[in-house]
C-alpha positions in Angstrom: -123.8 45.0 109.1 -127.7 45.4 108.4 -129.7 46.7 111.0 -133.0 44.2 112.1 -136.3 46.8 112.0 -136.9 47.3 115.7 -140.0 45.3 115.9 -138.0 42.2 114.5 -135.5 43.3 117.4 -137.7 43.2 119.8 -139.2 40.0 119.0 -136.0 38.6 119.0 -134.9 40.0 122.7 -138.6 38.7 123.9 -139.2 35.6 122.7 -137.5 32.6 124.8 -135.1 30.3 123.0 -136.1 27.7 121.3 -135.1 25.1 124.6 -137.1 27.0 127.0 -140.3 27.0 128.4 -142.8 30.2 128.1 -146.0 31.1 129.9 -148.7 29.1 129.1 -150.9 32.4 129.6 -150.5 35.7 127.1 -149.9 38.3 129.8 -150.3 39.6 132.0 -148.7 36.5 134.3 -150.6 37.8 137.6 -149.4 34.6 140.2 -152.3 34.2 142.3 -150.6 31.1 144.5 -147.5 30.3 144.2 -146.1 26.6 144.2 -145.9 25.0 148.0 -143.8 21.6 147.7 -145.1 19.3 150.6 -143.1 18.3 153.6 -143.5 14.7 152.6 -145.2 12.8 149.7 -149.0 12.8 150.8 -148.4 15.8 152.8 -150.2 18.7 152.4 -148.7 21.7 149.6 -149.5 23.1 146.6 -148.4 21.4 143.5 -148.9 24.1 140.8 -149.2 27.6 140.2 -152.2 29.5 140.2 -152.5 32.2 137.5 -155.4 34.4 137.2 -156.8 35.0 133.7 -160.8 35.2 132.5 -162.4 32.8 131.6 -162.2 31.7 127.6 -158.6 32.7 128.2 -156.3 30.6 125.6 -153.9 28.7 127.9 -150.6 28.1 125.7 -148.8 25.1 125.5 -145.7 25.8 127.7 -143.1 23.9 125.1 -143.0 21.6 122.7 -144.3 18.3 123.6 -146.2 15.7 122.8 -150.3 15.4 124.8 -150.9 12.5 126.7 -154.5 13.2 128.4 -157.1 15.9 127.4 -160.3 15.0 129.4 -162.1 14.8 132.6 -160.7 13.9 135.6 -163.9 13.7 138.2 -165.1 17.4 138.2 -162.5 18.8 136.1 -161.2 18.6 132.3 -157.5 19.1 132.2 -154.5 19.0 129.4 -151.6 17.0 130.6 -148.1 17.5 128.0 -145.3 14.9 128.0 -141.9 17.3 127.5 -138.2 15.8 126.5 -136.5 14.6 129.7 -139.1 13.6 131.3 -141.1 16.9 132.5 -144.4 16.3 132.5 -146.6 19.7 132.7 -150.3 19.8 133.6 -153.2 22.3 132.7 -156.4 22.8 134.3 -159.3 24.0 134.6 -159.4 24.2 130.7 -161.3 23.1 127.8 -159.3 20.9 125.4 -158.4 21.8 121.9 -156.3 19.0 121.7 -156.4 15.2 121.7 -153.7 12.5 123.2 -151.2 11.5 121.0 -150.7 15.1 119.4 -147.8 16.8 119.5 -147.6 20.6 120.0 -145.5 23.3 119.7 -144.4 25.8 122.7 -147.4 28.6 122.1 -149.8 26.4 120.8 -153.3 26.9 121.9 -154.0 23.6 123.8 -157.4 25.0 125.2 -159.0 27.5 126.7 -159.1 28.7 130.7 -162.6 27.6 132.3 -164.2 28.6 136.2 -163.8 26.7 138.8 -160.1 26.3 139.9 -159.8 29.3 142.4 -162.4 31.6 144.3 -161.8 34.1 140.7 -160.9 32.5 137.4 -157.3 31.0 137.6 -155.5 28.7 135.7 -153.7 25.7 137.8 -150.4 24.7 136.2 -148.2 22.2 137.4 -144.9 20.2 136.5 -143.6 17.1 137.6 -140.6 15.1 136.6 -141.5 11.3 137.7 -142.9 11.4 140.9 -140.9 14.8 141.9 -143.6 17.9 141.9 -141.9 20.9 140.4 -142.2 24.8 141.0 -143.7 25.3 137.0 -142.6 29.1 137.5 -139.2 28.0 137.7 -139.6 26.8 134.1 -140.2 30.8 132.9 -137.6 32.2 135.1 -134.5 31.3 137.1 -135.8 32.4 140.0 -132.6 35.0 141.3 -131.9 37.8 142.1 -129.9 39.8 140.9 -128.8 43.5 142.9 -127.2 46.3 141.4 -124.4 48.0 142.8 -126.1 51.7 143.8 -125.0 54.5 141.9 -121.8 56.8 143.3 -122.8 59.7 144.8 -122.2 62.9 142.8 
C-alpha cells in the first residue's frame, strides 16, 4: 500500500468532510462571546458567536450554500447563506464579495471582516434553522468532552 506524503496526510486528517461545516475565520478561532439562547423569543441573549479577527480579515463561507442577502441592514452590511436542510448562517460585520443568488463553496471568501461589531474587531456569526437560533460553534465541533482514563502508576 503507497504511503500519502505527510503534508497530503495532514491535509487529509485536518480538513472537515465534505458534509461539515468549518470556521468561517482562518485561525486562530479566538471566541470572544459565546452564543447565549434567550429564555423566550424576544428575550434578551446572544444569537451568534463573536470571534475576534483584524479587520480586512477574509471571513469564509462556513459550507456550501447558496447567498441570499449581501448588503446593509441599517448600520451594518452583512452576508446571510442559505445551507441544505434548512440552516441558515449569517455574517456580519463584513464587506460583501458576493451577491444574492450565488452559490458558494465551504471556504469561499464571501467578504471580508470590518469594525464595528464588538469593543475590538470581531466577527458576529450566527445560525438559525427557521425561527430556532442556533449555537454556530456547534456547527465546527460537537461540543463534548471527552476524559481520558489517567495513566497507571509505575
Amino acid at each position: 500500500m503507497p504511503l500519502l506524503p505527510a503534508a497530503l496526510l495532514l491535509t487529509a486528517l485536518l480538513s472537515p468532510p465534505a458534509d461539515r461545516f468549518a470556521w468561517p475565520l482562518p485561525p486562530p478561532h479566538s471566541v470572544v462571546r459565546a452564543f447565549e439562547a434567550p429564555a423566550s423569543p424576544f428575550g434578551p441573549g446572544h444569537r451568534g458567536a463573536d470571534l475576534s479577527a483584524p479587520p480586512g480579515t477574509p471571513v469564509l463561507a462556513a459550507g456550501d450554500a447558496t447567498v441570499v442577502f449581501a448588503g446593509a441592514v441599517a448600520a451594518r452590511t452583512l452576508v446571510s447563506l442559505q445551507h441544505r436542510n434548512g440552516l441558515r448562517t449569517t455574517y456580519e460585520p463584513i464587506a460583501p464579495a458576493v451577491t444574492a443568488g450565488r452559490p458558494v463553496r465551504r471556504g469561499e471568501v464571501i467578504g471580508h471582516l470590518q469594525a464595528g461589531h464588538c469593543p475590538s474587531p470581531c466577527l458576529h456569526w450566527g445560525a438559525r434553522r427557521g425561527d430556532a437560533y442556533l449555537d454556530p460553534l456547534r456547527l465546527v465541533s460537537s461540543g463534548r468532552v471527552r476524559l481520558l482514563p489517567l495513566a497507571a502508576p509505575t
